[in-house]
N, C-alpha and C positions, 0 to 999 in steps of 0.2 A: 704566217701564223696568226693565230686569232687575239684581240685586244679583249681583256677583261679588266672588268669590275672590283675590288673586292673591298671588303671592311674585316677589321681583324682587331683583335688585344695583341700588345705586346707582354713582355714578360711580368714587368710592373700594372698589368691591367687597364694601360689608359688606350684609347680607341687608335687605332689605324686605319687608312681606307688610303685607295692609290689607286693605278692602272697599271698591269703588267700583259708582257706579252708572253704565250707559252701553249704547247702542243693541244692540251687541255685541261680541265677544272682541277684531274686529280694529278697531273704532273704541276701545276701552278699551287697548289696546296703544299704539296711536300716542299717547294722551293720555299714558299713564308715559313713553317714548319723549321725548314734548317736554319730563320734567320729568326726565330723564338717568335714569330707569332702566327698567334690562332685564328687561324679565318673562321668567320664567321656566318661572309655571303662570297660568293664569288659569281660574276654573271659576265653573261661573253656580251660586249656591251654594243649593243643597237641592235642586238636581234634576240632580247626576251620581254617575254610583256606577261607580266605573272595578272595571270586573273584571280578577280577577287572569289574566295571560297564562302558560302554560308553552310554552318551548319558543320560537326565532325574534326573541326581546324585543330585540336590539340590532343594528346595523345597523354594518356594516364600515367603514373609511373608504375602503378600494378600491372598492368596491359604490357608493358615490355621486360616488365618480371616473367609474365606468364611466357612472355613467347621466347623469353633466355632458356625457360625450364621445358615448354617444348621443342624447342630447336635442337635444344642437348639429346633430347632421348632419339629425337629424327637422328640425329648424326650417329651416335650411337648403335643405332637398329639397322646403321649403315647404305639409308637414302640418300641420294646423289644430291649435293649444295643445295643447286636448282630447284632441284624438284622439291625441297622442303621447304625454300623461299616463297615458290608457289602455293604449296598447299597454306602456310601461315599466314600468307597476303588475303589468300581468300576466306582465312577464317575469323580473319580482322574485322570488331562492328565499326571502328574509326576511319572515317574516310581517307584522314590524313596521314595515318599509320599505314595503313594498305597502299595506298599511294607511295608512300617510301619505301617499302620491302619491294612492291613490282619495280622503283629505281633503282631499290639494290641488287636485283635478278637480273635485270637489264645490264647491269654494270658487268657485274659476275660474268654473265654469258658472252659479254664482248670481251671476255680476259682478265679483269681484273682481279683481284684477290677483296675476297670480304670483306676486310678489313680499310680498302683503300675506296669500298664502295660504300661504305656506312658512315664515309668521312663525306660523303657529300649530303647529308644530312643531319649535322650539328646540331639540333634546336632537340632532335631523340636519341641519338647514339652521341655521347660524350664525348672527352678524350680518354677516359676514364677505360672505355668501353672499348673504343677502337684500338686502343695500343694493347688489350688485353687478348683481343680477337687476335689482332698481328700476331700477339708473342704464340697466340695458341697456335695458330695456321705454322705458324715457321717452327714449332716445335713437336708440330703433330698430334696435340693434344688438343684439336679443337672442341670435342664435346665436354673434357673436363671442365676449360676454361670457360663453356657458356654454362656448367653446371654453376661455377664461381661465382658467375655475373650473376645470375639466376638469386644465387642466395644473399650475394651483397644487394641489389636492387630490394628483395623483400624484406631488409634488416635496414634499408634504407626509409624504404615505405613505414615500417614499424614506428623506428627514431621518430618522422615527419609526425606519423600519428599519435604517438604518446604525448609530441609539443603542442598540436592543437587540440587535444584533449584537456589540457592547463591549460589551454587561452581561449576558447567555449565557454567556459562558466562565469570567469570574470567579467568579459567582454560583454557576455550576453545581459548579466547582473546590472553592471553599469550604463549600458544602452536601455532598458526598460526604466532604470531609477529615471537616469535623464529624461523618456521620455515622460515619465508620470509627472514627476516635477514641472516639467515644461507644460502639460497641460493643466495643472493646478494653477499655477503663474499665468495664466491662458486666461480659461475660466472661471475657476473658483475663485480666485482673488479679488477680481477686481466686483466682485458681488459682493463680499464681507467690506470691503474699500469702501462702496459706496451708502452698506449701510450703519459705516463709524463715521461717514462724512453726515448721515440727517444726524445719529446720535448726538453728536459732537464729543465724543469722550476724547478725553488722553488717549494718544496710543505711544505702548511701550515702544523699548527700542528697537526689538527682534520684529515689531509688526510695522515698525516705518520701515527698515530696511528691506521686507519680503513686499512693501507695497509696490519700493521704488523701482525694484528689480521688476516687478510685474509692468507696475509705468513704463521703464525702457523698452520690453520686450513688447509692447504693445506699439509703441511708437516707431523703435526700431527694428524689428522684427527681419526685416530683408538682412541686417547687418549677422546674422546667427550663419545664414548659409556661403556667407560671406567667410566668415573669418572661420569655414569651417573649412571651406574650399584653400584659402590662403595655406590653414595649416597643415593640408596634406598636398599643395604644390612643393611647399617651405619644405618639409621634410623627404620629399619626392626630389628634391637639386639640391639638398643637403647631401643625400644617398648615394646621389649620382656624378658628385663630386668624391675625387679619391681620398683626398684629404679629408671632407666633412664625413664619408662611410668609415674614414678610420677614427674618427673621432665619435660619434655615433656606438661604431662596436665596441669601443674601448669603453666608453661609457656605460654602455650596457652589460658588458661585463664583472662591473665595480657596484650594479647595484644588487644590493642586502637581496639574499637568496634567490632570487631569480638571475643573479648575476653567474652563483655560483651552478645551478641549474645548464645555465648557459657555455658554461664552461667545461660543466660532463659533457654535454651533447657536441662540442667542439674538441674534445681530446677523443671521446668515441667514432665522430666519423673522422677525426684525421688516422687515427689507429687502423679501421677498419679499414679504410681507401688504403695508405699505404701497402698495410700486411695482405691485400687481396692481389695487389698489384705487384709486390716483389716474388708471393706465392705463386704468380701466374707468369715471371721469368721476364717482366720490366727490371730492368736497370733501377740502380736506388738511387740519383741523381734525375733520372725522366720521371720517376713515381713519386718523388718528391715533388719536380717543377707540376702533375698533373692536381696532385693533392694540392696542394697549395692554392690552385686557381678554381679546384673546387668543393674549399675549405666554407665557402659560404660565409667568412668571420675575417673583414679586412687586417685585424689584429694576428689573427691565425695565420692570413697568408702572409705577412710580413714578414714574419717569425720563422716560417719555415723556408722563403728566400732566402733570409741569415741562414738559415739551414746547411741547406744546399750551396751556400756560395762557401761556406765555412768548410764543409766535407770535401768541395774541390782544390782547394786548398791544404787537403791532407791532414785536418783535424777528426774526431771522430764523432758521429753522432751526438752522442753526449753532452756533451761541453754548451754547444751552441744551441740546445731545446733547453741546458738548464738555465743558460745566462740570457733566456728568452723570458721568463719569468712567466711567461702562458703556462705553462704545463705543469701538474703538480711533480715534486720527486718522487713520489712511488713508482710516476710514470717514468722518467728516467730514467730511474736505477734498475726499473726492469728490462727497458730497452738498450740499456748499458749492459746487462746481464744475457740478455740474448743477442746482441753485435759481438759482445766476447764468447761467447758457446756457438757463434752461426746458425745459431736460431731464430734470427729475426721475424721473420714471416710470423714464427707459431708464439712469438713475446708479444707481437702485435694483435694477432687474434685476438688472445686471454685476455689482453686488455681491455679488447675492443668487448668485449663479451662480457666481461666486467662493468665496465662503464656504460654498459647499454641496460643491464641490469640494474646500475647505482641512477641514469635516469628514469627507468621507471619506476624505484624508489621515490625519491627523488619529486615525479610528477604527482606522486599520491601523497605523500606530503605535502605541497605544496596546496593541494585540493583540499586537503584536510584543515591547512592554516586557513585557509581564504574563507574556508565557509562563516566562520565568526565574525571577520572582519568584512566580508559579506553584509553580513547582516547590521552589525555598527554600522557602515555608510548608508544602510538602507533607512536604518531609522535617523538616522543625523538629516538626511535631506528630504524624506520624504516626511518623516516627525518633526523635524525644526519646522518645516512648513505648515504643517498644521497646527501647532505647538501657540505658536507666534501670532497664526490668524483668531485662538481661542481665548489665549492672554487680556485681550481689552473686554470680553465677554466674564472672564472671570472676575475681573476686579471690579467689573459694573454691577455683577450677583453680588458680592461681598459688600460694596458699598451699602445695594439697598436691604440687604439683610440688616448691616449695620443700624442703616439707619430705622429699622422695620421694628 
């Protein structure tokens, strides 16, 4: 039998990688799979040699919305697997997207199930996705559950949207002050500098220190793209460490309303993922371990490990999300009220429907605060600096007026 490759997460999220032997990629997947972890590559080792792509290499998250929500109505209209793998592959503009539907019709046609073919491309079909597909295939319901995927993907896409909608205008804000500022320090400065140096006046204190800053930046200038590069390696193996990502989230979750912001959009998509995934006939011990690992919030996944190891254990839901202290109580006490009534799936929705509606609340608020304090930072950096370089010209008019 053939020797493979592979790299993986285990259940705590820190990396795997090894060599095993086995019939092939998707009988070697399911064997990690039973021993809790996610592969991520697996390659049959000495005979692939992936060529470099340009151009088409990454695949949208609306692009696989749209093809859940045409796949569904193909299934439905009662076209053969196949043949609607075909037509979607060829209606794909992404090269890399088409490229993986015709591996996943290749699969299919040699026997596989959907579901065991979409697991050989990780990076676009989830676990999310494929244990969804499985539960449909085995339950016969395969066009409901890719209607499912269909609308969790575009409510997914939405969340993503409404957060970079709040992070566009500040970001954008702050990048233009810096660079105005930077070329007034550039520039303009050291032109007023040099003519309080023929003058010879006093210069106040705001106009020595915007001089000296110009001085530095003039001298050390290399040191800017320096310590710019530093601090996004620094926070790049801060992230990539498990330890510093859950210190990071935890942090960012504690801060004054962007924290709390952060906190809707973390009890909304674990709502959402769960409640789509127990609706779709996963097990609520698998749709917890899949939630968890794509809760995006290492605080989040932590939480809901206690979870999950607390519920096998024969405790109930409840208990262990409230003594997690992540999630508000209204959340609890509704999902406590729908694991007591057997209505989990549809406690999860409202919820989720609720909290997606509370962040785009939420996001407009947040646009609404900012724009003031917007504009304070704008004038504090770009007006101190002008402010300060005017300063020794005022008190030189004054003087000669004075003495006029």
């Amino acid at each position: 039998m053939p020797v493979f490759t592979f790299t993986g997460k285990n259940a705590t999220g820190e990396k795997v990688t090894g060599e095993r032997v086995a019939e092939n990629k998707q009988a070697l997947a399911s064997n990690l799979r039973r021993e809790r972890i996610q592969p991520v590559t697996i390659k049959e080792k000495g005979k692939e040699f992936v060529m470099p792509t340009f151009g088409g290499g990454s695949v949208k998250t609306k692009d696989i919305a749209i093809f859940f929500r045409q796949f569904s109505v193909m299934i439905d209209a009662g076209l053969p697997l196949v043949q609607c793998l075909e037509i979607l592959a060829g209606n794909q503009e992404s090269q890399a997207f088409q490229k993986a539907l015709n591996g996943v019709r290749t699969t299919v046609e040699g026997g596989s199930t959907l579901g065991n073919a979409m697991r050989g491309y990780p990076k676009i079909f989830d676990d999310l996705m494929v244990n969804m597909v499985d539960a449909g295939e085995t339950g016969g319901i395969l066009d409901t559950i890719l209607q499912r995927l269909a609308t969790y993907v575009e409510k997914a896409v939405k969340l993503k949207a409404a957060v970079r909608s709040a992070l566009i205008y500040p970001v954008s804000v702050i990048t233009i002050a810096v660079l105005i500022v930077g070329l007034l320090l550039w520039k303009v400065v050291p032109i007023f500098a040099n003519l309080f140096v023929g003058l010879g006046a006093p210069l106040p204190l705001p106009t020595r220190i915007v001089i000296g800053i110009s001085n530095f930046l003039g001298s050390f200038w290399w040191m800017v793209p320096i310590m710019v590069a530093a601090v996004f390696f620094g926070v790049r193996a801060l992230r990539s460490d498990p330890r510093g990502r859950y210190l990071t989230d935890n942090f960012l979750l504690h801060i004054p309303i962007i924290g709390m912001l952060l906190r809707k959009i973390a009890v909304a998509r674990f709502t959402r993922t769960l409640g789509t995934l127990i609706t779709s006939g996963v097990p609520i011990l698998e749709g917890l371990n899949i939630t968890a690992r794509t809760s995006g919030n290492r605080v989040v996944e932590e939480a809901l490990y206690k979870v999950r190891k607390s519920i096998e254990e024969g405790r109930t839901i409840v208990d262990p999300l409230r003594e997690s202290a992540v999630f508000p109580n209204m959340v609890t006490q509704m999902i406590g009220v729908g694991e007591a009534t057997g209505a989990m799936d549809a406690m999860l929705q409202k919820i989720a429907d609720f909290y997606e509606d509370e962040v785009d609340a939420a996001t407009k608020d947040l646009l609404t605060l900012l724009e003031p304090i917007m504009i304070v930072l704008l004038g504090i950096m770009i007006g101190g600096v002008v402010v300060s370089l005017y300063l020794p010209l005022f008190s030189m008019v004054a003087k000669l007026s004075g003495g006029g």
